[in-house]
C-alpha positions in Angstrom: 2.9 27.3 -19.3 4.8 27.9 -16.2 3.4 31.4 -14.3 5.5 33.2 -11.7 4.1 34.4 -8.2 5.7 37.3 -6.5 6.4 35.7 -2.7 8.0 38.6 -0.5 9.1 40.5 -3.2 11.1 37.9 -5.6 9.5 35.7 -8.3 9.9 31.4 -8.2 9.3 29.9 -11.2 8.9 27.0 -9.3 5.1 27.8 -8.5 2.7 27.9 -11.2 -0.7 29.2 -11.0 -3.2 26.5 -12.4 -6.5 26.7 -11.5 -6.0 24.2 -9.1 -3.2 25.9 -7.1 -5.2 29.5 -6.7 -8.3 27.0 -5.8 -6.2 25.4 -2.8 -4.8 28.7 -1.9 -8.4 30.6 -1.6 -9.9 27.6 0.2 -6.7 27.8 2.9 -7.4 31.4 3.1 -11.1 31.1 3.3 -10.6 28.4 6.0 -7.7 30.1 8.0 -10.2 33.1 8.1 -12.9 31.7 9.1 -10.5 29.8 12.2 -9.2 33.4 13.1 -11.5 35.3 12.8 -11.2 38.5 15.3 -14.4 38.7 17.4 -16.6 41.9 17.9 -15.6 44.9 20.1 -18.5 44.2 22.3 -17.9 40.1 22.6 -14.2 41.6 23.6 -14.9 43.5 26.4 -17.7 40.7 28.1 -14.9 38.4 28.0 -12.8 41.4 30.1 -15.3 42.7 32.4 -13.3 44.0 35.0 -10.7 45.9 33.0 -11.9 49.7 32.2 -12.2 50.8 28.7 -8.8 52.0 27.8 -7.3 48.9 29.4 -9.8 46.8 27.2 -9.5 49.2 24.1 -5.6 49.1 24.0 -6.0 44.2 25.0 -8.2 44.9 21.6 -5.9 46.7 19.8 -3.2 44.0 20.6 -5.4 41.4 20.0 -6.2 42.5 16.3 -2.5 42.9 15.9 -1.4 39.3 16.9 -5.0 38.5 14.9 -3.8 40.2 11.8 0.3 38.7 12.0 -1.2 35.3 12.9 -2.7 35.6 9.3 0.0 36.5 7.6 2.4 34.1 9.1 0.5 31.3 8.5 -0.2 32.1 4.8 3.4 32.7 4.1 4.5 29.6 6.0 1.8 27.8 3.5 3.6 29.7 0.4 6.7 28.3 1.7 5.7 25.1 2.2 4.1 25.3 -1.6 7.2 26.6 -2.6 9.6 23.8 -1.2 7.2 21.0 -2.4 6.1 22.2 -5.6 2.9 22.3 -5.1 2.0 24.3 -8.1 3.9 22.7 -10.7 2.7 19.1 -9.4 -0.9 20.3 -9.2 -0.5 21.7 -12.9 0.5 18.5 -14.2 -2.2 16.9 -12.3 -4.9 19.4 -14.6 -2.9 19.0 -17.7 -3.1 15.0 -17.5 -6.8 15.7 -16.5 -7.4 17.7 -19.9 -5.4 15.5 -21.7 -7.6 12.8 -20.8 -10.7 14.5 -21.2 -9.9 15.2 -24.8 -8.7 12.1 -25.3 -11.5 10.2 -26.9 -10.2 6.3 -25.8 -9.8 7.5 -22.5 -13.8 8.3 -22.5 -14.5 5.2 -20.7 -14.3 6.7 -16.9 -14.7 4.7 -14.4 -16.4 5.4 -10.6 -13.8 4.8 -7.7 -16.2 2.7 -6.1 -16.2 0.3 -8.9 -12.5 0.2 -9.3 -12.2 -0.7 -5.7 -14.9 -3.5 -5.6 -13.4 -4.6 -8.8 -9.8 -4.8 -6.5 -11.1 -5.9 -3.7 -13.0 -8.8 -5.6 -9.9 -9.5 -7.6 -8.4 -9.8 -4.0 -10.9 -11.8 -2.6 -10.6 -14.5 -5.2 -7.0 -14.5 -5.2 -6.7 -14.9 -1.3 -9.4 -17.8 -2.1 -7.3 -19.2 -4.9 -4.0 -18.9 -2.5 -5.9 -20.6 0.5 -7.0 -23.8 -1.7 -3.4 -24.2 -3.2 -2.1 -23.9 0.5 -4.9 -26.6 1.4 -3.6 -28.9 -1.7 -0.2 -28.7 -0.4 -1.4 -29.7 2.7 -3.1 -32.4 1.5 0.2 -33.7 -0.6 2.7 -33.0 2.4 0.1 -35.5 4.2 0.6 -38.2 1.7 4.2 -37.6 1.1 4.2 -38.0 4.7 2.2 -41.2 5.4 4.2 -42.8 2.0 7.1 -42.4 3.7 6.1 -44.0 7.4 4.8 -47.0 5.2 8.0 -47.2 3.4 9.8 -46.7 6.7 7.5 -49.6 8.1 7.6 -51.7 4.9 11.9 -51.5 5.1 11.5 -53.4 8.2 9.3 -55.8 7.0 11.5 -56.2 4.2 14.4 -56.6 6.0 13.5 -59.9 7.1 11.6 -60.7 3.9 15.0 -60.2 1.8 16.7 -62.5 4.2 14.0 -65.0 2.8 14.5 -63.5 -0.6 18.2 -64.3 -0.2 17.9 -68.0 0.6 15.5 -69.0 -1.9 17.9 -67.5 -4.6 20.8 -69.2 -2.8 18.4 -72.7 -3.0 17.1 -71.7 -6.4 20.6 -72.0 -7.3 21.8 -75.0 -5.7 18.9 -76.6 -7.5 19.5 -75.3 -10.8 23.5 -76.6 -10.6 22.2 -79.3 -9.9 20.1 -79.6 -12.6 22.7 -78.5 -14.9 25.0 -81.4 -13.8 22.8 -84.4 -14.4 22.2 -83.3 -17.6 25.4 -82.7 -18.7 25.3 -79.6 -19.5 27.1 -77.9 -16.6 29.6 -79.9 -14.7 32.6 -79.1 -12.3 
């Protein structure tokens, strides 16, 4: 599957030539020619009206030169920049998963980009929704947690002097019930 180009001279297996790759290479063509393109004889010389003719013929001459090398410079930097990245190998995978798909009858079902990202961004929307309600909740229960614990705080110091009370009616609860105990006999020291 994998085609050789001819760059300078030497072949690179590393470039195949899908249908894709020669498409992205005649578009960069089309569009570096149509960026530099050389301009008329006659647009040439109003833009140099004060040179004579052979001064203006040879600027033009020059200028279709540096024209014409621009061009091929550029497309063999783009070759080379293909080259290094792999540009034709990666873009014939991309068509062979494309086919593959295509005759792939469970992969039928195609979706519209649009769809898939107002699916996402819905999904998105309802979970920054769902994140901002639990983050509310927890709110809500640090709150609580928090007033719970300046009652209990409070409540300790009421209790404080309430378990001094506690204490002493244990400690007369006692005395009463020994004393119980020893008038009935039961208990007696």
């Amino acid at each position: 599957m994998e085609k050789m180009v001819e760059l300078g001279g030497s072949a690179s297996p590393s470039v195949g030539i899908g249908s894709r790759y020669s498409d992205l290479k005649k578009s960069f063509k089309f569009a570096l020619r149509s960026l530099l393109t050389a301009s008329s004889k006659e647009e040439f010389d109003k833009v140099f009206p004060k040179f004579d003719n052979a001064q203006r013929e040879c600027l033009y001459h020059l200028f279709i030169q540096v024209i014409t090398s621009l061009h091929e410079n550029i497309e063999g930097e783009f070759e080379a920049v293909c080259c290094e990245t792999q540009v034709g190998a990666t873009l014939d995978a991309v068509e062979q998963l494309v086919e593959e798909q295509d005759l792939d009858p469970l992969f039928s079902d195609k979706s519209n980009i649009m769809d898939v990202a107002h699916n996402l961004s819905s999904e998105k929307k309802n979970e920054i929704q769902y994140l901002t309600r639990m983050l509310q909740l927890a709110e809500e229960h640090n709150d609580r947690m928090h007033t719970r614990l300046e009652l209990l705080r409070e409540g300790r110091q009421d209790l404080s002097g309430a378990s001094d009370t506690v204490e002493k009616l244990q400690l007369r609860s006692r005395n009463l019930d020994y004393g119980t105990y020893s008038s009935n006999g039961i208990h007696e020291t």
